[in-house]
C-alpha positions as CSV (number, residue, x, y, z in Angstrom):
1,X,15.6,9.8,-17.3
2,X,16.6,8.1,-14.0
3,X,19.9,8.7,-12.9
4,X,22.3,5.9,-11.6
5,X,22.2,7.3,-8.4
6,X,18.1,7.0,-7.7
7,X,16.5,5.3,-4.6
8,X,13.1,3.8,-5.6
9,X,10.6,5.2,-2.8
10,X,7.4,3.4,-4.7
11,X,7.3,0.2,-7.0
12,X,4.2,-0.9,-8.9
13,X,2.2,-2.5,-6.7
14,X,3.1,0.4,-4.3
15,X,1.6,2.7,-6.6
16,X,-1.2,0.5,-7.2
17,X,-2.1,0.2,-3.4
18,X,-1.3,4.2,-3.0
19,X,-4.0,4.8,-6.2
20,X,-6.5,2.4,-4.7
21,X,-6.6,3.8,-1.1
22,X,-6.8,7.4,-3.0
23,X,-10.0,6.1,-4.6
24,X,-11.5,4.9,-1.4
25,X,-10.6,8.0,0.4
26,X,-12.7,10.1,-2.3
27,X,-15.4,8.2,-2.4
28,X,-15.8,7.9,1.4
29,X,-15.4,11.7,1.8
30,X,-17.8,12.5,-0.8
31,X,-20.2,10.0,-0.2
32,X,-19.6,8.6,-3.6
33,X,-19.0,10.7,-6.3
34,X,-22.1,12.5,-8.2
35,X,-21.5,15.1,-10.3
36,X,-18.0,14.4,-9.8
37,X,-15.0,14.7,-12.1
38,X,-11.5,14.0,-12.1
39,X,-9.0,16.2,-14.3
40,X,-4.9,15.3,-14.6
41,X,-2.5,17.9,-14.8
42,X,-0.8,17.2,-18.1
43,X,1.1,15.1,-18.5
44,X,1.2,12.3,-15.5
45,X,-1.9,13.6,-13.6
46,X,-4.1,12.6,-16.8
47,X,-2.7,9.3,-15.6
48,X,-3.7,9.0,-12.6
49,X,-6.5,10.2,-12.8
50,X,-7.3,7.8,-15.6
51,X,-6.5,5.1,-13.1
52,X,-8.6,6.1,-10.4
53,X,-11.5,6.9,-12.3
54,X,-10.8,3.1,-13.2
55,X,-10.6,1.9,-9.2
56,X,-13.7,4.2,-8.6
57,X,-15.5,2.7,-11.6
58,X,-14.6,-0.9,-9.9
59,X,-16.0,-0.3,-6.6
60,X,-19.2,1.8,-7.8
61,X,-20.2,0.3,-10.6
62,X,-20.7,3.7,-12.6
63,X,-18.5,5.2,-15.2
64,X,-16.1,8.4,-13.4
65,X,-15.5,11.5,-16.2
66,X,-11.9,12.4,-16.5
67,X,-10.6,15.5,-18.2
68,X,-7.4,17.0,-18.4
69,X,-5.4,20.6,-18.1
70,X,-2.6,21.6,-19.7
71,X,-1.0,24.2,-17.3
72,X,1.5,26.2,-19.7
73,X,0.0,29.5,-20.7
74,X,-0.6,29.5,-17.1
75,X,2.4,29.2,-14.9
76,X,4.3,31.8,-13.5
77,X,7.0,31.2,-13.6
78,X,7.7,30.4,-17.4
79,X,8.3,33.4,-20.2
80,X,4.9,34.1,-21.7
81,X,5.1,36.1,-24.9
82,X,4.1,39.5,-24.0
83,X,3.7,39.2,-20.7
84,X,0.3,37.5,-21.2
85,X,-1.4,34.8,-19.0
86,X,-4.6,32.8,-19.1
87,X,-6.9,33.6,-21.6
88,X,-4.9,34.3,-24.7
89,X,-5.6,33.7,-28.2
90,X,-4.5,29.4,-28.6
91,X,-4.0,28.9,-25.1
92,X,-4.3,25.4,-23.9
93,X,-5.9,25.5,-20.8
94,X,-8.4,22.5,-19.9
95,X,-8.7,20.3,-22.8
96,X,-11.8,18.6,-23.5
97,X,-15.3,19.0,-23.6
98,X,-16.3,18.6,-19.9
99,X,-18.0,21.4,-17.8
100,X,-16.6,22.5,-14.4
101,X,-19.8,24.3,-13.4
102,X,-21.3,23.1,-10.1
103,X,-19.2,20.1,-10.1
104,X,-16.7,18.4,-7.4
105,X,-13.4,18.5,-9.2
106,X,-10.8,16.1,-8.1
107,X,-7.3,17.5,-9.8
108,X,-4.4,15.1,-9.8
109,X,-0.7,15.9,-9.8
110,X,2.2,13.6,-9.8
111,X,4.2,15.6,-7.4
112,X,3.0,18.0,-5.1
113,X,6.3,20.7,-4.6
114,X,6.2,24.2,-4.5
115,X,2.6,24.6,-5.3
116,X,2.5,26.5,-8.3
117,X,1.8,23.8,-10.7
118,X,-2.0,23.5,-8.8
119,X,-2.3,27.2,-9.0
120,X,-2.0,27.3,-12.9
121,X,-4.8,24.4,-13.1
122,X,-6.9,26.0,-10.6
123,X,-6.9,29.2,-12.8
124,X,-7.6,27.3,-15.8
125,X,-10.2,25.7,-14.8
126,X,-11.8,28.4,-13.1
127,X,-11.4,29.8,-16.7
128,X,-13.5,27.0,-17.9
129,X,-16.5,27.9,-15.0
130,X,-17.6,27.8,-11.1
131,X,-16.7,24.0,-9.8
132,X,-18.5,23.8,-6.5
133,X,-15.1,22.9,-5.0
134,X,-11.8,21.5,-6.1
135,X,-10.0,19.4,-4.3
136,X,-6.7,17.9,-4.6
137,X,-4.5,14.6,-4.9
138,X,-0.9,13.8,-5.5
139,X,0.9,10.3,-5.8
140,X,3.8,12.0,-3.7
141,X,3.7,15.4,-1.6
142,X,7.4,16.4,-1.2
143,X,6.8,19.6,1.0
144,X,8.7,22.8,0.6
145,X,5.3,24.5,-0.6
146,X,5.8,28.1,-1.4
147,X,1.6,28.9,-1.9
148,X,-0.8,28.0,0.5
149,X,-1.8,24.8,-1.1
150,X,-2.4,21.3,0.7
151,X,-3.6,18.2,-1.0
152,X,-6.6,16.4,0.6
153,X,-5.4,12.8,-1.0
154,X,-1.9,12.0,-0.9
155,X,-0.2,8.5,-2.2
156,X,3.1,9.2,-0.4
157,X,4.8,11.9,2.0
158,X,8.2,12.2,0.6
159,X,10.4,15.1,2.5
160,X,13.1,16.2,0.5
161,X,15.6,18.8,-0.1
162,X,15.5,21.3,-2.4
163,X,18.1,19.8,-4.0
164,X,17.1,16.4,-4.8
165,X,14.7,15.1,-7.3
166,X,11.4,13.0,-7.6
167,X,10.7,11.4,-10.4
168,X,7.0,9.8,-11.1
169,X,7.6,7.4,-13.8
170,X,4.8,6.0,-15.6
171,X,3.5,3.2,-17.6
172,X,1.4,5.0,-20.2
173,X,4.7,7.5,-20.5
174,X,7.6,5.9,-19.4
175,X,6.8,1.9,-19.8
176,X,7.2,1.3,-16.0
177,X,5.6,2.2,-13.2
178,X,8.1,3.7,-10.0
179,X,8.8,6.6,-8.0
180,X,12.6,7.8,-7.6
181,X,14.3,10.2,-5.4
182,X,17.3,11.2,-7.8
183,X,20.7,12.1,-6.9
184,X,20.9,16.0,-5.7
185,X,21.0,18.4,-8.2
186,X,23.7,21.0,-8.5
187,X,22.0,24.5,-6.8
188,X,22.4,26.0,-9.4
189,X,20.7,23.7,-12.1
190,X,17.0,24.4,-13.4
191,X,14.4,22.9,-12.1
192,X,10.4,23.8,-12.8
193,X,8.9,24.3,-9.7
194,X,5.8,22.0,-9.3
C-alpha cells in the first residue's frame, strides 16, 4: 500500500521506456538472444520479465521463454524450520518446466537493495542445473548492497536511505503501473532486505 507521503520516481510510460531500453540492451549485448531465458523473481520480476520477453519478441520476431523462481526456502535471512535451506522436501525453488543447463539466464528483480534477494535465486536456480551465465536486471537499483552483486540492466538508479521505501507497483498485481519512494520508515520497523 502507498503511503500519503510517496514521491512517484517512475510513471507508466516511464516504466514502459525503462522496460524497452532493458530489452534493447540484452539483445545488443548478447547478440540476440539464443538459448536464452528470462526468469522473474516472484512476485514482480515474473512481471517484468513477462514484459520484456514481450518487447524482445517485438523487435526479433521469435518467441523469448520466461520462467519464474520463488526465492523463500532460500533466503537467509527468514526462519526456516530446522534450520534447513535449499533443497528440502516441498521447497519452491524455480517453478516451471524450463532447463537452466547451458543457457543465458536473464533474472529480473523489481528492486535491486541489499542483494540478498538475487543470491537466493541464484542458488535456486543453480539447484535446477549449470546456466552458462546469469545475468541480472532490475527496474530500480537503490544501492546499499551488502553482497557483491551488481545488475548488468537497470531501469532506474534510485539512491536512498536506509530508511525510506521503494515501492514497484504493478499492473498485473497492483492495477497500476508506478514506482514510489515512500515516506521513511521508523529504524526500527521490519523491512525484508531485497
Amino acid at each position: 500500500m502507498v503511503s500519503q507521503e510517496a514521491h512517484v520516481l517512475m510513471d507508466e510510460a516511464a516504466i514502459r521506456r525503462a522496460l524497452t531500453r532493458i530489452a534493447h540492451e540484452i539483445l545488443e549485448k548478447n547478440k540476440g538472444f539464443e538459448n536464452g531465458l528470462l526468469v522473474g523473481i516472484r512476485t514482480r520480476g515474473i512481471y517484468l520479465a513477462r514484459r520484456v520477453a514481450e518487447k524482445i519478441r517485438e523487435i526479433e520476431g521469435v518467441p523469448v521463454e520466461v520462467g519464474e523462481v520463488d526465492v523463500t526456502s532460500y533466503r537467509d535471512d527468514l526462519a526456516v524450520p530446522n534450520g534447513e535451506r535449499g533443497r528440502t522436501e516441498g521447497a519452491a525453488g524455480a517453478a516451471g518446466t524450463f532447463s537452466v543447463q547451458n543457457r543465458k539466464l536473464i533474472l529480473f528483480d523489481d528492486v535491486l537493495f541489499t542483494g540478498r534477494t538475487v543470491r537466493a535465486a541464484m542458488e535456486a536456480l543453480m539447484d535446477r542445473g549449470r546456466p552458462q551465465m546469469i545475468q541480472l536486471a532490475v527496474l530500480v537499483d537503490r544501492g546499499h548492497r551488502e553482497l557483491p552483486i551488481r545488475p548488468d540492466y537497470v531501469g532506474k538508479n534510485v539512491p536512498t536511505s536506509k530508511l525510506e521505501s521503494i515501492e514497484v507497483l504493478l499492473q498485473e498485481v497492483d492495477g497500476a503501473d508506478r514506482v514510489v519512494i515512500a515516506g521513511r520508515r521508523r529504524p526500527n520497523e521490519s523491512c525484508i532486505s531485497k
